[in-house]
Every structure is written in C-alpha cells, then in structure tokens.
Backbone atoms as SQL, in Angstrom:
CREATE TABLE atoms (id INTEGER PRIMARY KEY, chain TEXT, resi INTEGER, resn TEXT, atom TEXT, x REAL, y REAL, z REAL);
INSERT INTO atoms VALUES
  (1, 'A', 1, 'UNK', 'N', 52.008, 54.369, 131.017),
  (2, 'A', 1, 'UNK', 'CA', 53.213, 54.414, 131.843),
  (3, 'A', 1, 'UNK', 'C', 53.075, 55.486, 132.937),
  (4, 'A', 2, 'UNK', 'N', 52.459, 56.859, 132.274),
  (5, 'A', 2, 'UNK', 'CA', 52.129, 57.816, 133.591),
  (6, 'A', 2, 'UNK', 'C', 51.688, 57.758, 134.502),
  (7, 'A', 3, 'UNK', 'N', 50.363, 56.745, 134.319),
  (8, 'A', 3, 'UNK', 'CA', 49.393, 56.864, 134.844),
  (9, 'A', 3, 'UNK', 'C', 49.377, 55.550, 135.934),
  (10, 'A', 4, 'UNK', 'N', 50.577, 54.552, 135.546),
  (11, 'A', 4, 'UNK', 'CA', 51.005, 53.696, 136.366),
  (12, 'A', 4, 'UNK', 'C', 52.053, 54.282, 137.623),
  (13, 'A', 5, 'UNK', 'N', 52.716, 55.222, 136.690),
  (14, 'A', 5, 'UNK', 'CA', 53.465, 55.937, 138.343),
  (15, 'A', 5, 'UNK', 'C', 52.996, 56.768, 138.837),
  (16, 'A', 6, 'UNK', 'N', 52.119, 57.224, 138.322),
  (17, 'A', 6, 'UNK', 'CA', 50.703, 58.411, 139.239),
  (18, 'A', 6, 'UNK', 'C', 50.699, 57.469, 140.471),
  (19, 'A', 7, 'UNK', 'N', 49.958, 56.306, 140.482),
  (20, 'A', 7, 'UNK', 'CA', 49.403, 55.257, 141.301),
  (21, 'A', 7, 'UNK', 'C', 50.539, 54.727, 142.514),
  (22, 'A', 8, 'UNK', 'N', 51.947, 53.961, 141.659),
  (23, 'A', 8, 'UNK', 'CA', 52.814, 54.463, 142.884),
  (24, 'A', 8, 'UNK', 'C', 52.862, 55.544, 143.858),
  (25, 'A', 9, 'UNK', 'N', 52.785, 56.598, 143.008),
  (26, 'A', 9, 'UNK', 'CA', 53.056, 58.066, 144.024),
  (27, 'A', 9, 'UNK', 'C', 51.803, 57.957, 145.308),
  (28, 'A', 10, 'UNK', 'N', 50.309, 57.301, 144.687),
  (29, 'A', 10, 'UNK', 'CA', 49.441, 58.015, 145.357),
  (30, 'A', 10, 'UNK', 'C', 49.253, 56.837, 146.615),
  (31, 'A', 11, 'UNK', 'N', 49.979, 55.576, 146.355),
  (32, 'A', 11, 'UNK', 'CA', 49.875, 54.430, 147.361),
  (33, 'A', 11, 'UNK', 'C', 50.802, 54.993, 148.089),
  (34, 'A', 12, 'UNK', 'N', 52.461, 55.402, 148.022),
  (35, 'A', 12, 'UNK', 'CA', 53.024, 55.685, 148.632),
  (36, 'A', 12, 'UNK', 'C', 52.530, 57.282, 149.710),
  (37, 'A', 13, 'UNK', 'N', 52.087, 58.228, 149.376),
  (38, 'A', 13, 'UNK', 'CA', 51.090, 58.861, 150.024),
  (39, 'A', 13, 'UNK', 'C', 50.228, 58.381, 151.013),
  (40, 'A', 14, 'UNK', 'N', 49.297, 57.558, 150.665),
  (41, 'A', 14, 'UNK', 'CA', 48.464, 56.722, 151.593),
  (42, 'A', 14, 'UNK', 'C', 49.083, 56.123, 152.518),
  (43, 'A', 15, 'UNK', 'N', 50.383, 55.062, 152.039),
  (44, 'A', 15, 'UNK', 'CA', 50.988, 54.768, 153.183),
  (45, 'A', 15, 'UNK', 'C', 51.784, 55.213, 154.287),
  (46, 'A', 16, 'UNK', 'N', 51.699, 56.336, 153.691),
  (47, 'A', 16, 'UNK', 'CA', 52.599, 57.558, 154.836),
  (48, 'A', 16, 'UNK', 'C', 51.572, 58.472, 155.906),
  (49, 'A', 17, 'UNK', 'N', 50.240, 58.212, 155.164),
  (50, 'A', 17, 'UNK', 'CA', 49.312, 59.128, 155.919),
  (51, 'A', 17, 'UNK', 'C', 48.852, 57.809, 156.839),
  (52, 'A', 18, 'UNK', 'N', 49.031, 57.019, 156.700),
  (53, 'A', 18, 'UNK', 'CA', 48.241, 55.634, 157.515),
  (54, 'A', 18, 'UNK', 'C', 49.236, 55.420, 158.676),
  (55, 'A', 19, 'UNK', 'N', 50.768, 55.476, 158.207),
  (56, 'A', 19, 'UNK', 'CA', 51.351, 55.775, 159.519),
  (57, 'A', 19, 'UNK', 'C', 51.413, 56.295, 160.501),
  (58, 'A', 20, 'UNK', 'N', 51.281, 57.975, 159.950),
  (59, 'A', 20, 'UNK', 'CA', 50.998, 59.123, 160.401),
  (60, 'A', 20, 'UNK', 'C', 49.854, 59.238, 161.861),
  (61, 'A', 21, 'UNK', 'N', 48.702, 58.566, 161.195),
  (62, 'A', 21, 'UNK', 'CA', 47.390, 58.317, 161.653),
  (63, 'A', 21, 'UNK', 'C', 47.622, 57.485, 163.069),
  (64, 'A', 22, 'UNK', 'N', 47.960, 56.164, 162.217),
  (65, 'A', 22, 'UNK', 'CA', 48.231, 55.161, 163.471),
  (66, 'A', 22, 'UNK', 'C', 49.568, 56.205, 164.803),
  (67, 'A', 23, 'UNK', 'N', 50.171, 56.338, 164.104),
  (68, 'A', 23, 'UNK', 'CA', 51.887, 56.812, 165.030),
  (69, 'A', 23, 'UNK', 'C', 50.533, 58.498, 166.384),
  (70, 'A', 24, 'UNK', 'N', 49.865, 58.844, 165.327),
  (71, 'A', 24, 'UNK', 'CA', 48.904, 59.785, 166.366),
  (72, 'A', 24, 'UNK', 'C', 47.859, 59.155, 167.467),
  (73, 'A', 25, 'UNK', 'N', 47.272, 58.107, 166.847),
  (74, 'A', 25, 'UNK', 'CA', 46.319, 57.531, 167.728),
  (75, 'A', 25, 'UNK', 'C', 47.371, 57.092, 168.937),
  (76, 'A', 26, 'UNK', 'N', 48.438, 56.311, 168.630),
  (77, 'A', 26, 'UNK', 'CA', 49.404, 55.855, 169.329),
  (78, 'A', 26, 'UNK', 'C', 49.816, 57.014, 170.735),
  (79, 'A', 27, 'UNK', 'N', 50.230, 57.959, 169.907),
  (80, 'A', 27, 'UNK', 'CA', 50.694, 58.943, 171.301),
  (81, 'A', 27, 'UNK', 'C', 49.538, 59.452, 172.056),
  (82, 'A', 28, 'UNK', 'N', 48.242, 59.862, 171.291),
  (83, 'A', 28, 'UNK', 'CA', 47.444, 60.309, 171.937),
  (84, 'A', 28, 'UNK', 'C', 46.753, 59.148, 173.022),
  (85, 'A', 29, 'UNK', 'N', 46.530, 57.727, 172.479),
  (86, 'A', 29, 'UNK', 'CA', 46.438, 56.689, 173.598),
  (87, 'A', 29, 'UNK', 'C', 47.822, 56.964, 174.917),
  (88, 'A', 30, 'UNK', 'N', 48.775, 57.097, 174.574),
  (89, 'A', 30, 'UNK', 'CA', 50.081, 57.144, 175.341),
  (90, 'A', 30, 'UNK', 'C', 49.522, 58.194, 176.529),
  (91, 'A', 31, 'UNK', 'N', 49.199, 59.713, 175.627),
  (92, 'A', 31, 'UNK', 'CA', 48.820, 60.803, 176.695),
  (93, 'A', 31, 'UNK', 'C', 47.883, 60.633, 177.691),
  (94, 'A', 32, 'UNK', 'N', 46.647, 60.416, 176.973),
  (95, 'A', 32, 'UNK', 'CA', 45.154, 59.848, 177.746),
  (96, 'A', 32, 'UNK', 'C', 45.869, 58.952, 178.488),
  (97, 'A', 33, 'UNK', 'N', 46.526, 57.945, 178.686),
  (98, 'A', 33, 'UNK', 'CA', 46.954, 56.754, 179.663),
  (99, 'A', 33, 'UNK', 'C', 47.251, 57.548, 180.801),
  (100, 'A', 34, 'UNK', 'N', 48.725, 58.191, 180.451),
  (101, 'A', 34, 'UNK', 'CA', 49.505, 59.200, 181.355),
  (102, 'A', 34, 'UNK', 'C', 48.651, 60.053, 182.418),
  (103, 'A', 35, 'UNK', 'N', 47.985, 60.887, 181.601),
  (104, 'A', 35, 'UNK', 'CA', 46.350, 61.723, 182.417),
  (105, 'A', 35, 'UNK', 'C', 45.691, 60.671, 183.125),
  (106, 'A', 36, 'UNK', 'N', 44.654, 59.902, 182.827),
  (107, 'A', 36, 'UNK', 'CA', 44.329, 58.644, 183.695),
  (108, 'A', 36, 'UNK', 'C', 45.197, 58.134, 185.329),
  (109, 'A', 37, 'UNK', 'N', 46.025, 58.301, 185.207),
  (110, 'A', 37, 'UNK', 'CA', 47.007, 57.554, 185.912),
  (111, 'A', 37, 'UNK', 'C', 47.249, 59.088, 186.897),
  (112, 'A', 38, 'UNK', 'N', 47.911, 60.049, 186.041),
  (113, 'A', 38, 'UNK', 'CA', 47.976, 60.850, 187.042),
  (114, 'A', 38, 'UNK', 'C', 46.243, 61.716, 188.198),
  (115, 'A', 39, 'UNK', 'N', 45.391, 61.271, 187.429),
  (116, 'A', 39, 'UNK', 'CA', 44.006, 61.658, 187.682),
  (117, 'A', 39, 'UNK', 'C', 43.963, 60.528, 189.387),
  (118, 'A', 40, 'UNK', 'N', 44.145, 59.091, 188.386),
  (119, 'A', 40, 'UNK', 'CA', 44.166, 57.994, 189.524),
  (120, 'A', 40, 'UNK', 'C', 44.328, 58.102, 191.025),
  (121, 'A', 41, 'UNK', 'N', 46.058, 58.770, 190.499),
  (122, 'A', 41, 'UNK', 'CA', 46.580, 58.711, 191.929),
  (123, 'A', 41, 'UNK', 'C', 46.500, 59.850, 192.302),
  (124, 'A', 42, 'UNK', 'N', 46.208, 61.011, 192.036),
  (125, 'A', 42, 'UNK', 'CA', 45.646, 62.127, 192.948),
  (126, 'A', 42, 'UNK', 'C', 43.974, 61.639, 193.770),
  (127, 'A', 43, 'UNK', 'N', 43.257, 61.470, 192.725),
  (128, 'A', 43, 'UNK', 'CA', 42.120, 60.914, 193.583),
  (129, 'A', 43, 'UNK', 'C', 42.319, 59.865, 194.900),
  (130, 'A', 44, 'UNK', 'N', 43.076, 58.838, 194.432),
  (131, 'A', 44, 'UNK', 'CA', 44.128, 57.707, 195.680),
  (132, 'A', 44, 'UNK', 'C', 44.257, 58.573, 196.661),
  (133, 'A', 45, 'UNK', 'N', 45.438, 60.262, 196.557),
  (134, 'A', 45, 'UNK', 'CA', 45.956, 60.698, 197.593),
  (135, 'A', 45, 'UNK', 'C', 44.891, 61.417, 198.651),
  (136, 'A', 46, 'UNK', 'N', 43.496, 61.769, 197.684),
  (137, 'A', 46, 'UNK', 'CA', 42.626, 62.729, 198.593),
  (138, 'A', 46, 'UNK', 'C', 41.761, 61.698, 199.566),
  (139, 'A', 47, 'UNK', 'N', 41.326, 60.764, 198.774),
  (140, 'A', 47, 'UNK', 'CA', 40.728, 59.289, 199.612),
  (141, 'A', 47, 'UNK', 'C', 41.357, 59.056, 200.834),
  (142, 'A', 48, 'UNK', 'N', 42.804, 58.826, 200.636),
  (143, 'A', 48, 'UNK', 'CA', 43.662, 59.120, 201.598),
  (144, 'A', 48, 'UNK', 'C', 43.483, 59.868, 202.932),
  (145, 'A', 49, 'UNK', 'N', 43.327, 60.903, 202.221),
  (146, 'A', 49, 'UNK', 'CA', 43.531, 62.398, 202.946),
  (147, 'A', 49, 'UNK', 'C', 42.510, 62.782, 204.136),
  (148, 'A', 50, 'UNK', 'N', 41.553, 62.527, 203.265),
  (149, 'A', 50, 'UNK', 'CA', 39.982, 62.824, 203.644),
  (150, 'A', 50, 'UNK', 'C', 39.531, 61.466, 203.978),
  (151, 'A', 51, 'UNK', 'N', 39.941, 60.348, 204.019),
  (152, 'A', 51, 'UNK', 'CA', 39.422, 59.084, 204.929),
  (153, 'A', 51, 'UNK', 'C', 40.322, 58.846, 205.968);
C-alpha cells in the first residue's frame, strides 16, 4: 500500500517538473525570439543608415 503511494507522489513530481521544463523552454524560446527581432531591426535601421 506504501509503496503504491510512494509512486503516486513520485509521478506527480515528475509531472510537475515536466511542466516546469516545458513552461522554461517556452519563455526562454519567447526571449531568444524577442532578442532576434530586436537584433533584426536595429541591423534593418543601420543598413538604412549607412546605405
């Protein structure tokens, strides 16, 4: 019986760290996008500038 709700506890764990994981890759894709973009269009404005 213990050792069956050990196993609950330790899936429910896992599934919280797998969220965790994904919900990080998630923002950190979000940030890197954001950077990219602002990188983009500064390079855009000097092309600009200097052509």
């Amino acid at each position: 019986m213990r050792i069956h709700e050990r196993k609950n506890l330790s899936n429910k764990l896992n599934g919280q760290t797998i969220e965790q994981k994904t919900h990080k890759a998630i923002t950190r894709l979000l940030i890197f996008g954001i950077i990219f973009l602002v990188i983009e269009v500064i390079a855009m404005i000097i092309y600009l500038v200097a052509g």
